[in-house]
C-alpha positions, 0 to 999 in steps of 0.5 A: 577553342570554343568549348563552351559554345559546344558544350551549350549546343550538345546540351541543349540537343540532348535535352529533348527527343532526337527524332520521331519516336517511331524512327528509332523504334523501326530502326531497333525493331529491325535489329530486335527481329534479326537477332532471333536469327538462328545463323549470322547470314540471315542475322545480316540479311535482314540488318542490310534490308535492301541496302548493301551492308549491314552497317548502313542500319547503324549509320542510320541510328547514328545519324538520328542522334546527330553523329554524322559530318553531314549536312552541317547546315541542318540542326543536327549535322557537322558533328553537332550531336556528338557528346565527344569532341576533339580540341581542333574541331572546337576551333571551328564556329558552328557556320564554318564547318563542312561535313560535305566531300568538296571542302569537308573540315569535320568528321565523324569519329566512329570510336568503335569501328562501325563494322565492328558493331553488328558483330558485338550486337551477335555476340550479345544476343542472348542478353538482348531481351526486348527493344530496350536492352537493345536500345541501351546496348546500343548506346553503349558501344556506339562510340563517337567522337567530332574531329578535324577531317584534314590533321586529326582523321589521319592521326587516328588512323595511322598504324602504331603500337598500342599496349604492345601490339601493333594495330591498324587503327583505321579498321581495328580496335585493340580492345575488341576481339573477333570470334568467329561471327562475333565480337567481344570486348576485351579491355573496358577502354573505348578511346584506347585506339586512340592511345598515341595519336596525340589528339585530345578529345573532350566530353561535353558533358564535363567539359574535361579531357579525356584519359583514353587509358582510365574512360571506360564504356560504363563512363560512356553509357552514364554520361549519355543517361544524364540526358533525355535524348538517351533515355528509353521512356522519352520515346516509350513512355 
């Protein structure tokens, strides 16, 4: 695999601004204004704007920092973005990946569920005090790994029994708990949906392999600080 290589291209996207300033401040701003909601059906509403779901608002944030399968052939397409990446998606040089449907050989791993995302924001919302508190929040639970769209993607998503329960881990997380509108986390081990899987998964950071049973969300928010591209005074001096 071509380790090496990715982690280069990783570093050297991290080491500068992701995007206009003001894209990311529209996108948190949003978020910022809906989290004043009094109930979690006008919190949605004004997250889903005029789209057709809430999530779509965080698959924008996604995007902007290069974790999406998508348009491979741009700076910041095929996954190139991404601070975690799997041993078969490393097989691959830069050119031959396809983020797109007809031919598709990358995909993006959304570690945390996307759909789960709004639901853990609600259920934090009184600590959220400004767009930075949101910023970093966001950061921290938005989890996402560069995988092989035709072996691993299934690997993941396959149903099986994770710390004694069995989970559908397609839609569901075993260290996240719905109450009610809101989320929570209940074990500190973003890749533990992985446990079982048999996918190895790399952080471009060290260069090393990930325990999914020891990573924790607070090794996941240090490691994207080490960056420019995660920190809040690159866009808001």
């Amino acid at each position: 695999m071509y380790l090496e290589q990715n982690r280069e291209e990783f570093n050297s996207l991290a080491s500068e601004r992701s995007g206009h300033k003001r894209t990311l401040n529209n996108y948190l701003s949003i978020i910022d204004k809906a989290i004043q909601c009094a109930d979690y059906k006008s919190y949605k509403n004004i997250l889903r704007g005029n789209g057709k779901e809430d999530r779509q608002l965080f698959r924008k944030l996604h995007d902007y920092y290069g974790w999406m399968a998508k348009n491979a052939n741009c700076k910041r397409g095929g996954c190139a973005g991404t601070l975690y990446r799997s041993s078969e998606y490393m097989k691959l040089l830069r050119e031959k990946r396809i983020g797109d449907k007809v031919g598709q050989n990358v995909h993006i791993e959304h570690v945390i569920p996307n759909h789960y995302i709004p639901r853990l924001i609600w259920g934090q919302k009184q600590f959220l005090n400004d767009l930075e508190s949101v910023f970093d929040f966001f950061l921290k639970i938005s989890v996402c790994a560069a995988v092989d769209q035709e072996n691993e993607r299934g690997l993941i998503d396959k149903r099986r029994d994770i710390n004694g329960s069995r989970i559908n881990c397609r839609e569901e997380h075993p260290g996240i708990k719905l109450d009610g509108d809101s989320a929570y986390l209940t074990n500190d081990q973003p890749f533990s949906r992985y446990i079982g899987s048999g996918v190895h998964i790399y952080t471009m950071s060290t260069g090393k392999e990930i325990s999914f049973e020891e990573f924790t969300y607070e090794d996941h928010f240090k490691a994207l600080k080490e960056h420019k591209a995660f920190h809040w005074n690159t866009y808001n001096p």
